[in-house]
N, C-alpha and C positions, 0 to 999 in steps of 0.2 A: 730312423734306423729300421723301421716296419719294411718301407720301399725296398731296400738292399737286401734285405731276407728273403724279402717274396722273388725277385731276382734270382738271390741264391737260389733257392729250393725249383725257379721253372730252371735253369742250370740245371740242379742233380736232376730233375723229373727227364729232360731231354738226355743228358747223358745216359740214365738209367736205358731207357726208352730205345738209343743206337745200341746198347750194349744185349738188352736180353728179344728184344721182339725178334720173332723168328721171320727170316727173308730178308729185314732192315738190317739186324745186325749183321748178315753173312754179307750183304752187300757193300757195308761200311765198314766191315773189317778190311778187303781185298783193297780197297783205295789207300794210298800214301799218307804218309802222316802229315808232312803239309797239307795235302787236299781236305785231311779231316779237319785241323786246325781251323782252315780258312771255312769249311762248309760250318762248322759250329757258329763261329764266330758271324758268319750271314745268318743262321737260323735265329740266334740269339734278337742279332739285330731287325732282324723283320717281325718277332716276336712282341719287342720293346717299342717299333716304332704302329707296329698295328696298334695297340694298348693307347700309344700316344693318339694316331689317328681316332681310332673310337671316343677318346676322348675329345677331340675336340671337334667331333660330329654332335657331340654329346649326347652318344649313345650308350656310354660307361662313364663312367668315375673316375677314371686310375687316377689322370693328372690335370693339372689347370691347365688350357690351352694359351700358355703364353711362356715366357723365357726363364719362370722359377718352375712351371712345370717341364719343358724339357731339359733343364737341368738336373732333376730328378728322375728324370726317363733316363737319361744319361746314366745317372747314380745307380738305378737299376740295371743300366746295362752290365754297369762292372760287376754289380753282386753274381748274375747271372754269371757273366765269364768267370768269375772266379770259382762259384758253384760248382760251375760245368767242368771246369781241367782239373780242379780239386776232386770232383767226381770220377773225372777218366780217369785219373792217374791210380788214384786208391781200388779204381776196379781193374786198371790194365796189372797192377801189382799181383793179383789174386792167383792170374792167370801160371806166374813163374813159381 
């Protein structure tokens, strides 16, 4: 359960991150909402799979380099995704 939290929380850290930095947010507002979808949902993932890669250069921790850890990398990914749209959604609400 550690793993899916820490997921979640790089989720909200990223959403927060498009939402208030000045330049990135003005940027990533004017794009589609598809495009945002899809761009989170790559950041997430190259976030997840670098963690995995460090890992199994064994220059971090995160996960075991073998098939119970990217299944875990996985498990993280979903915390994250869920973090992140849970995150946008409750901040795109604020806005109306």
């Amino acid at each position: 359960m550690e793993q899916f939290n820490i997921g979640a929380v790089a989720g909200v850290i990223l959403s927060l991150a498009f939402k208030y930095i000045p330049g990135l947010n003005a940027w990533y507002e004017k794009q589609t909402s598809q495009f945002k979808e899809l761009f989170m949902l790559g950041m997430l993932v190259i976030v997840v799979a670098g963690m995995f890669g460090l890992s199994c250069l064994g220059w971090e921790n995160y996960f075991a380099c073998d098939q119970i850890g990217l299944k875990d990398a996985l498990y993280v990914l979903v915390g994250a995704v869920i973090g992140n749209q849970g995150a946008y959604s409750m901040l795109s609400h604020q806005r109306e």
